[in-house]
N, C-alpha and C positions, 0 to 999 in steps of 0.2 A: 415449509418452503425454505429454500437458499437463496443468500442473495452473494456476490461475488464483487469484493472491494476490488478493483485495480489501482495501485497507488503509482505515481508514473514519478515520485521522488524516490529519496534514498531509504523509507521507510524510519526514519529520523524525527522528526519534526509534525511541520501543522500540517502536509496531506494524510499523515498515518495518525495523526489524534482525531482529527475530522472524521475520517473512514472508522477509529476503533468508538467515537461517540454514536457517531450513524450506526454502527452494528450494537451495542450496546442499547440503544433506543428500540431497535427490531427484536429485540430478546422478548421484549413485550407482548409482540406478534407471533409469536411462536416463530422467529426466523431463524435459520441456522447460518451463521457469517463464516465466508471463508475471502483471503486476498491474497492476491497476486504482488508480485514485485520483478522489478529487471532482475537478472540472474547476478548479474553484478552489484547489488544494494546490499548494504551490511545487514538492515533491518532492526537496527537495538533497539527502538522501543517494541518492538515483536519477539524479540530473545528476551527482554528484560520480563515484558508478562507471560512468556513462555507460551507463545503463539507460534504457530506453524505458518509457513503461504509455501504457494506456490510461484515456479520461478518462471517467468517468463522474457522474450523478448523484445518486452516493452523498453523502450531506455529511459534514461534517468531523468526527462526533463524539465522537473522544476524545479521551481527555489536557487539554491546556492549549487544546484549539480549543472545546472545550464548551461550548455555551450552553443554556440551554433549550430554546430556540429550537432549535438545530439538534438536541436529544438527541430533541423531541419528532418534528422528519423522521425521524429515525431508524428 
């Protein structure tokens, strides 16, 4: 089975450690993990372990990227 993270921050921080713990725990289950991120997210901790995502038009909004602006795409 696959399961598919969408992470709706910068791929940074506590949404993409949560999502790589969560995938991490399903490795158990025979899961295969893949995630998404805004096309615009840098993603370092995803570059650092040499993980791939997929880029989508989700925008950036939580944590420290928040704007109105982007909470209202949300």
């Amino acid at each position: 089975m696959k399961a598919l993270f969408i992470v709706t921050g910068r791929g940074i921080g506590g949404d993409a450690v949560i999502a790589l713990n969560i995938a991490k725990a399903l490795t158990k289950y025979d899961f295969q993990s893949e995630f998404a991120l805004d096309h615009t997210a840098p993603g370092l901790l995803f570059k650092k372990k040499g993980i791939k995502w997929h880029k989508t038009s989700i925008p950036q909004a939580g944590g420290h990227a928040a704007t109105q602006k982007t909470l209202l795409n949300a």
